[in-house]
Structures are given as structure tokens and as C-alpha cells.
DRENBADREN-837898 format. One record per atom (N, C-alpha, C, CB): residue number from 1; atom name; z, x, y. Coordinates in Angstrom, 3 decimals, decimal comma. Glycine has a CB too. Layout:
DRENBADREN-837898
+-----+------+----------+----------+----------+
:  nr : atom :       up :     east :    north :
+-----+------+----------+----------+----------+
: NUM :   CA :        Z :        X :        Y :
...
+-----+------+----------+----------+----------+
//
This chain:
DRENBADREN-837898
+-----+------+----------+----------+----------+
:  nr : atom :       up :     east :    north :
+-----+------+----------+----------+----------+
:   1 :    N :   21,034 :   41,052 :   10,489 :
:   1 :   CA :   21,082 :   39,630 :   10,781 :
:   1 :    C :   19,691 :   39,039 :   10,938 :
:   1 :   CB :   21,891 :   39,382 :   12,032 :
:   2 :    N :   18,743 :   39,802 :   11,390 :
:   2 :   CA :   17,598 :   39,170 :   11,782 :
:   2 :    C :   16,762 :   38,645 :   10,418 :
:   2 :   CB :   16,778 :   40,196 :   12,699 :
:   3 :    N :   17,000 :   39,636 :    9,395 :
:   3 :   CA :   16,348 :   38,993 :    7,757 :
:   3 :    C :   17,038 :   38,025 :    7,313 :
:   3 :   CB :   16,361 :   39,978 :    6,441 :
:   4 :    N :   18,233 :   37,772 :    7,671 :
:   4 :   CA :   18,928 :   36,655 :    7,342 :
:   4 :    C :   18,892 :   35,460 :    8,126 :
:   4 :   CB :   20,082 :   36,977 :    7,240 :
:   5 :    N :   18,472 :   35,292 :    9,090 :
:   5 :   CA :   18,446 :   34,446 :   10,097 :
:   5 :    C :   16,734 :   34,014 :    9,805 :
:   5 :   CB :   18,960 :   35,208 :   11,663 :
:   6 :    N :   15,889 :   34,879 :    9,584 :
:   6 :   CA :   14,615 :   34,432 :    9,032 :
:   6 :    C :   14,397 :   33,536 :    7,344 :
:   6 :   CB :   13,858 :   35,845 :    9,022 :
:   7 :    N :   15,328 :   33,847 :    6,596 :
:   7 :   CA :   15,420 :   33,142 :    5,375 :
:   7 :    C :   15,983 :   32,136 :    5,937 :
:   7 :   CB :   16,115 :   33,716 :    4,201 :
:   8 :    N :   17,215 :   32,308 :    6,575 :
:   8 :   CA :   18,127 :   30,499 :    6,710 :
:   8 :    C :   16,514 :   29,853 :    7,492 :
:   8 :   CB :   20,289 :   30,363 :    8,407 :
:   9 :    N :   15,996 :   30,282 :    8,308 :
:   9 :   CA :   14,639 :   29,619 :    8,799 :
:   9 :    C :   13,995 :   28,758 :    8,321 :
:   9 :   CB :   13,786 :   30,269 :    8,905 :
:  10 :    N :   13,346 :   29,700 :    6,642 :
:  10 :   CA :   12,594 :   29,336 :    6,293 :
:  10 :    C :   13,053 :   28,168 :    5,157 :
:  10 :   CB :   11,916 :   30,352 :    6,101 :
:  11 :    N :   14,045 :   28,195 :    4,592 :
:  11 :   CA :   14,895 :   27,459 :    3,768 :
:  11 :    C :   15,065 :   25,645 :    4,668 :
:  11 :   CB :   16,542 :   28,548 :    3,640 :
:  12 :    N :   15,690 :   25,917 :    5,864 :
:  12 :   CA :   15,402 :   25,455 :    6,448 :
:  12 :    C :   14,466 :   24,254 :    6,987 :
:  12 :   CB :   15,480 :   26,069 :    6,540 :
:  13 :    N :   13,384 :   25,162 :    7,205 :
:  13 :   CA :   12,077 :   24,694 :    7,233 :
:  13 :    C :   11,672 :   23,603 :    6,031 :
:  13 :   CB :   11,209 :   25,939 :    7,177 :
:  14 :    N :   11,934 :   24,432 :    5,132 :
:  14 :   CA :   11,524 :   23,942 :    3,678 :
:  14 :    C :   11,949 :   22,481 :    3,343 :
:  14 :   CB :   12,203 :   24,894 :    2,563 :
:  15 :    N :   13,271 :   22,607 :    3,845 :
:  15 :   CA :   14,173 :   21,400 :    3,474 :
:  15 :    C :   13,439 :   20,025 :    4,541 :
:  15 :   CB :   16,128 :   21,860 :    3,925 :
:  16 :    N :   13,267 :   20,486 :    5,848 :
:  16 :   CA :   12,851 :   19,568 :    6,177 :
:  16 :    C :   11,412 :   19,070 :    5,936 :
:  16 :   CB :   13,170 :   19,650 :    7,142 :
:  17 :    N :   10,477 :   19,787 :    5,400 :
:  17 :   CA :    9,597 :   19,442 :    5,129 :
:  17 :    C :    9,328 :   18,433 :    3,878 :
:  17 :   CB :    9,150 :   20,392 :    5,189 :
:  18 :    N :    9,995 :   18,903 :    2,944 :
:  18 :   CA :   10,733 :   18,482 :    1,722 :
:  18 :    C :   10,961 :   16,670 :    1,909 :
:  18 :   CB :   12,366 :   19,465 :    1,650 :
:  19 :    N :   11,980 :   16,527 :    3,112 :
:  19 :   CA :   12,158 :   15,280 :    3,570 :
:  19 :    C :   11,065 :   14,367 :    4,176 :
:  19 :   CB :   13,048 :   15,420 :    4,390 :
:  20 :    N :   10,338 :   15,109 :    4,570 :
:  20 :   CA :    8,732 :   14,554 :    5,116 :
:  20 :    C :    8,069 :   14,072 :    4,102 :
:  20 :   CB :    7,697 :   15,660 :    5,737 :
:  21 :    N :    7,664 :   14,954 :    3,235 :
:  21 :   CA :    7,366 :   14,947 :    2,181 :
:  21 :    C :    7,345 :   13,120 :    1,550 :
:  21 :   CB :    8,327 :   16,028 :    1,606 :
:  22 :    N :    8,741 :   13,387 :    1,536 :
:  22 :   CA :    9,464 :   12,336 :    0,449 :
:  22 :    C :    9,064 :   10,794 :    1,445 :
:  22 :   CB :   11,678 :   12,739 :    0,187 :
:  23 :    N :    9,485 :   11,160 :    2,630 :
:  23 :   CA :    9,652 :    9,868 :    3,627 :
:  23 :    C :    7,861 :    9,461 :    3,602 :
:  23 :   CB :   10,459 :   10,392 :    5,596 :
:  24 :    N :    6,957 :   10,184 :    3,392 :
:  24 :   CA :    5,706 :    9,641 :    3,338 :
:  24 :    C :    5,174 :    9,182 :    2,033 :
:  24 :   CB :    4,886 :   10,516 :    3,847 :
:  25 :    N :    6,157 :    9,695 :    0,918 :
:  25 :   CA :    5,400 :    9,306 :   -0,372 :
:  25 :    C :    5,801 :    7,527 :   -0,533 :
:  25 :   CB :    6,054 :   10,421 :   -1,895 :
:  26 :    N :    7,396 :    7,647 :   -0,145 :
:  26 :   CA :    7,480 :    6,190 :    0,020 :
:  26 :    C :    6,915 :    4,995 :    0,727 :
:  26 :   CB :    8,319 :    6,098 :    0,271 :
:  27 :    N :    6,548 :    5,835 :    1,870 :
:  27 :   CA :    5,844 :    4,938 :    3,031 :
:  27 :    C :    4,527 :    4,675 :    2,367 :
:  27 :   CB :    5,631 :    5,733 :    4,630 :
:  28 :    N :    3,794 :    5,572 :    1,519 :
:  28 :   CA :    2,713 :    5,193 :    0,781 :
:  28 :    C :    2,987 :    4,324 :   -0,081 :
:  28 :   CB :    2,134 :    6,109 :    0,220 :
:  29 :    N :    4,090 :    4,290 :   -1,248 :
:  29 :   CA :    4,158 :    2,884 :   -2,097 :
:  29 :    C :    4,565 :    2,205 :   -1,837 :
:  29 :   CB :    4,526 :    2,665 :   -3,027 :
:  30 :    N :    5,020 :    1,705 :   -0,650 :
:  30 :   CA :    5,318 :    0,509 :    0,245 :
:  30 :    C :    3,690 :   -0,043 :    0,882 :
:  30 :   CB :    6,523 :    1,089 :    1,640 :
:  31 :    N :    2,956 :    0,583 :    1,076 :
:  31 :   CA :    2,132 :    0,386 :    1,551 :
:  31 :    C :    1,041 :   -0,362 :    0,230 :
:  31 :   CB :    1,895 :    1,616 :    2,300 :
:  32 :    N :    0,904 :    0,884 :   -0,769 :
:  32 :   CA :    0,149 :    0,470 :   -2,087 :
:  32 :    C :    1,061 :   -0,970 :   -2,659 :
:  32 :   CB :    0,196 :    1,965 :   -3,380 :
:  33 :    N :    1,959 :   -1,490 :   -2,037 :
:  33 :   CA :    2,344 :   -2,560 :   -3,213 :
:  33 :    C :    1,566 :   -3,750 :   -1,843 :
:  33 :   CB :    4,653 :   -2,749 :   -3,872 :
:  34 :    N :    1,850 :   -3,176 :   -0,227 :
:  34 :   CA :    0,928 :   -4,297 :    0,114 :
:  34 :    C :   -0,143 :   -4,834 :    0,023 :
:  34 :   CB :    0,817 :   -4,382 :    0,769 :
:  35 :    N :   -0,851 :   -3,599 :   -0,245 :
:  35 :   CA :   -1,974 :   -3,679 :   -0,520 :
:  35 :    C :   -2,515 :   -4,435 :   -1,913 :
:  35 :   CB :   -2,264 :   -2,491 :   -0,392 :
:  36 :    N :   -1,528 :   -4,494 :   -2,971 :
:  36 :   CA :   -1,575 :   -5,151 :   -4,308 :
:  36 :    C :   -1,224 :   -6,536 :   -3,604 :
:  36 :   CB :   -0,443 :   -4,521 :   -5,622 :
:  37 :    N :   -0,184 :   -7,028 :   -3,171 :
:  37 :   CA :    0,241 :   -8,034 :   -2,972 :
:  37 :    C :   -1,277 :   -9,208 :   -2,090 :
:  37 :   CB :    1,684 :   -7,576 :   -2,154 :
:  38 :    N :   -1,730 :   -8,476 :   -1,265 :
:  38 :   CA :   -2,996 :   -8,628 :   -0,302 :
:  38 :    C :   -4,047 :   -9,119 :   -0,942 :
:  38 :   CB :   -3,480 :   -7,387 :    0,322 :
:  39 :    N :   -4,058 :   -8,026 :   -2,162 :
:  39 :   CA :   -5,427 :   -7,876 :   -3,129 :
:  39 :    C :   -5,331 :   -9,732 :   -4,343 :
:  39 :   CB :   -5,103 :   -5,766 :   -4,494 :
:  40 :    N :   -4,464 :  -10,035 :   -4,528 :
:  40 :   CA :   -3,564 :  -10,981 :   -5,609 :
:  40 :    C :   -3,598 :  -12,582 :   -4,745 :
:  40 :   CB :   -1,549 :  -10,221 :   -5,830 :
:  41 :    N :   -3,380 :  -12,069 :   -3,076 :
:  41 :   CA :   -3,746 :  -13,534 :   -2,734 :
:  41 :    C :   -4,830 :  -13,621 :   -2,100 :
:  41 :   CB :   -2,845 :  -14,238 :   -1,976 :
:  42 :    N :   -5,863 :  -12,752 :   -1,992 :
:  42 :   CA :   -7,344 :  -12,695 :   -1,758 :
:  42 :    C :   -8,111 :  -13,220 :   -3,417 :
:  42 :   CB :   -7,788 :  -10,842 :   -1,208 :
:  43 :    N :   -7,348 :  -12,880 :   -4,280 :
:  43 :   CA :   -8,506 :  -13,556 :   -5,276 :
:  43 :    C :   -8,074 :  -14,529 :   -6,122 :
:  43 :   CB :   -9,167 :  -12,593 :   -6,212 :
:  44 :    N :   -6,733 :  -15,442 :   -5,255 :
:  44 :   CA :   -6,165 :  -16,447 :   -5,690 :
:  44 :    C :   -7,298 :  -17,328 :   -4,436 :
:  44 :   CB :   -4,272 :  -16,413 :   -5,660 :
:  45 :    N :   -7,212 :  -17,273 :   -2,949 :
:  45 :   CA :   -7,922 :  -17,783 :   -2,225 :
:  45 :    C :   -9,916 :  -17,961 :   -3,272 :
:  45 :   CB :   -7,633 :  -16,701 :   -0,728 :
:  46 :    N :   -9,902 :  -16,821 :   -3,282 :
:  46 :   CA :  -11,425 :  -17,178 :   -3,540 :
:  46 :    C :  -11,652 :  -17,574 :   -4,976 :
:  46 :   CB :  -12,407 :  -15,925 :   -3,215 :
:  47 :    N :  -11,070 :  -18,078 :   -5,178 :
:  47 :   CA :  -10,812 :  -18,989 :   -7,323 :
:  47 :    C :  -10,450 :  -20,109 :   -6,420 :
:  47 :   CB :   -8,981 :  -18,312 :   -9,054 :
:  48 :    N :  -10,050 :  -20,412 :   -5,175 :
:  48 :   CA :   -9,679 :  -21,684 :   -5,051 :
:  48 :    C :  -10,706 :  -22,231 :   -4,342 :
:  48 :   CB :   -8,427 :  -21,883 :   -4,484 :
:  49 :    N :  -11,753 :  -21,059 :   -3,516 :
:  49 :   CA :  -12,710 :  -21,672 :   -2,925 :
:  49 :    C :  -13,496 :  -22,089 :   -3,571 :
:  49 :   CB :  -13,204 :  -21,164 :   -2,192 :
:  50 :    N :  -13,652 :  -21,113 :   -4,535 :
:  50 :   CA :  -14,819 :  -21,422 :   -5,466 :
:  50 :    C :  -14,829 :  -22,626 :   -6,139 :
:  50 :   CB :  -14,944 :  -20,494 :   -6,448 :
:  51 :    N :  -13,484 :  -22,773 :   -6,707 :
:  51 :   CA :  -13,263 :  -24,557 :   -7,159 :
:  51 :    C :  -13,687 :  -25,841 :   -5,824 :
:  51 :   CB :  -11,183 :  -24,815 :   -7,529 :
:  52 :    N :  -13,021 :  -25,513 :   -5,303 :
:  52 :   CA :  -13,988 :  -26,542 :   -4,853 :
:  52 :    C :  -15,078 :  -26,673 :   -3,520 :
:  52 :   CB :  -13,183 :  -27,521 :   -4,739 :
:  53 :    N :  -15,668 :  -25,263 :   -4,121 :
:  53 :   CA :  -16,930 :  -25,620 :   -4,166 :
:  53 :    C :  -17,904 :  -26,351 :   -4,867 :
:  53 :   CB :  -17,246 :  -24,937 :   -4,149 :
:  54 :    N :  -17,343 :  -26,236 :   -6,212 :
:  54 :   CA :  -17,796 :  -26,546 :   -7,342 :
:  54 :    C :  -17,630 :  -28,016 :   -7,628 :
:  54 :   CB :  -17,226 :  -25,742 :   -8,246 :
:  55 :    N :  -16,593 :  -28,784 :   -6,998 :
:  55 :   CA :  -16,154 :  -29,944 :   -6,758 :
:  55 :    C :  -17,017 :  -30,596 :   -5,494 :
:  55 :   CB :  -14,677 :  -29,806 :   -6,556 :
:  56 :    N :  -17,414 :  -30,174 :   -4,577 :
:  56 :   CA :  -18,317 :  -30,657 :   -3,839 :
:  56 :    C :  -19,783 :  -30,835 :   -4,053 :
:  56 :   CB :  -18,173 :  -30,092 :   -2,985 :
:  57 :    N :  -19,822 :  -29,651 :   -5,434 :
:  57 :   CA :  -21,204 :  -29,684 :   -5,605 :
:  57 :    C :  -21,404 :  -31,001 :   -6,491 :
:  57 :   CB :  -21,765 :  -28,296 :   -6,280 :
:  58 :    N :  -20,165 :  -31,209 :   -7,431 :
:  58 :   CA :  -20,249 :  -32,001 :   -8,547 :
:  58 :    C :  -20,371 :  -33,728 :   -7,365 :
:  58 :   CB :  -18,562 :  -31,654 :   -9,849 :
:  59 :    N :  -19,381 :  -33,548 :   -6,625 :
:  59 :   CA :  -19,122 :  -34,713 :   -5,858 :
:  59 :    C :  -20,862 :  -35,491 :   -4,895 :
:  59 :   CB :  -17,728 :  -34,032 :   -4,644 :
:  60 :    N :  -21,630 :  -34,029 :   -4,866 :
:  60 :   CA :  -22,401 :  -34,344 :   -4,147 :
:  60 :    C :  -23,455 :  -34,923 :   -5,148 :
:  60 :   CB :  -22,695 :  -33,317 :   -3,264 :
:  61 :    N :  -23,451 :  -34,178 :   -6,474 :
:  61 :   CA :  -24,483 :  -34,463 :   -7,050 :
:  61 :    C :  -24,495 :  -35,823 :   -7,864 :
:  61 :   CB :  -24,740 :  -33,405 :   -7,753 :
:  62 :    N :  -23,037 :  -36,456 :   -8,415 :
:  62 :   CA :  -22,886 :  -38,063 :   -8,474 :
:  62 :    C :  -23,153 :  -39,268 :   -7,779 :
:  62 :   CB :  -21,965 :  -38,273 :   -8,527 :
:  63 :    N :  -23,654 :  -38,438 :   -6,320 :
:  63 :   CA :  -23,377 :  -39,568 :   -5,225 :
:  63 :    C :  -25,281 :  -39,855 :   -5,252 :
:  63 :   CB :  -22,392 :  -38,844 :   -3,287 :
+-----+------+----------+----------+----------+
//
């Protein structure tokens, strides 16, 4: 019993690790799509700063 009780162990083991495994790979592409999502309205913000910046410069330099 005791070699058998050491395989169900390790099988066991395996399986739950297995589930770890998995539960962190997702937690990572949940994470990588925030990080896309983050990245998409950071360089929507700075295309918008930059416009009008560019509009103040123009605004300043007509006046």
C-alpha cells in the first residue's frame, strides 16, 4: 500500500499543480489584454495632446 499511496500522491500532486498552472496562465492574459487595452488609450490620449498642442501653437502664432 505504501507504493501505491505514494503514486496516488504524486498524481495527485500533479493534477493540482496542473490547475495552478492553468489558473495563472489565464490570470496572465487577462492581465496582457489590460495591459493592451491601457497601452491603446495612452496613445489615443497623447495624439490628442499633441493636437492640440499644435492648435495652441497655431492659435498663438495668428494672434
Amino acid at each position: 500500500m505504501g507504493v501505491t499511496d505514494k503514486v496516488w500522491g504524486a498524481l495527485t500532486s500533479m493534477i493540482k499543480l496542473e490547475d495552478k498552472v492553468r489558473s495563472q496562465a489565464e490570470a496572465m492574459k487577462a492581465q496582457q489584454t489590460k495591459i493592451e487595452h491601457l497601452t491603446e488609450r495612452m496613445i489615443r490620449l497623447e495624439t490628442q495632446l499633441e493636437m492640440l498642442m499644435r492648435a495652441a501653437e497655431m492659435k498663438r502664432i495668428q494672434n
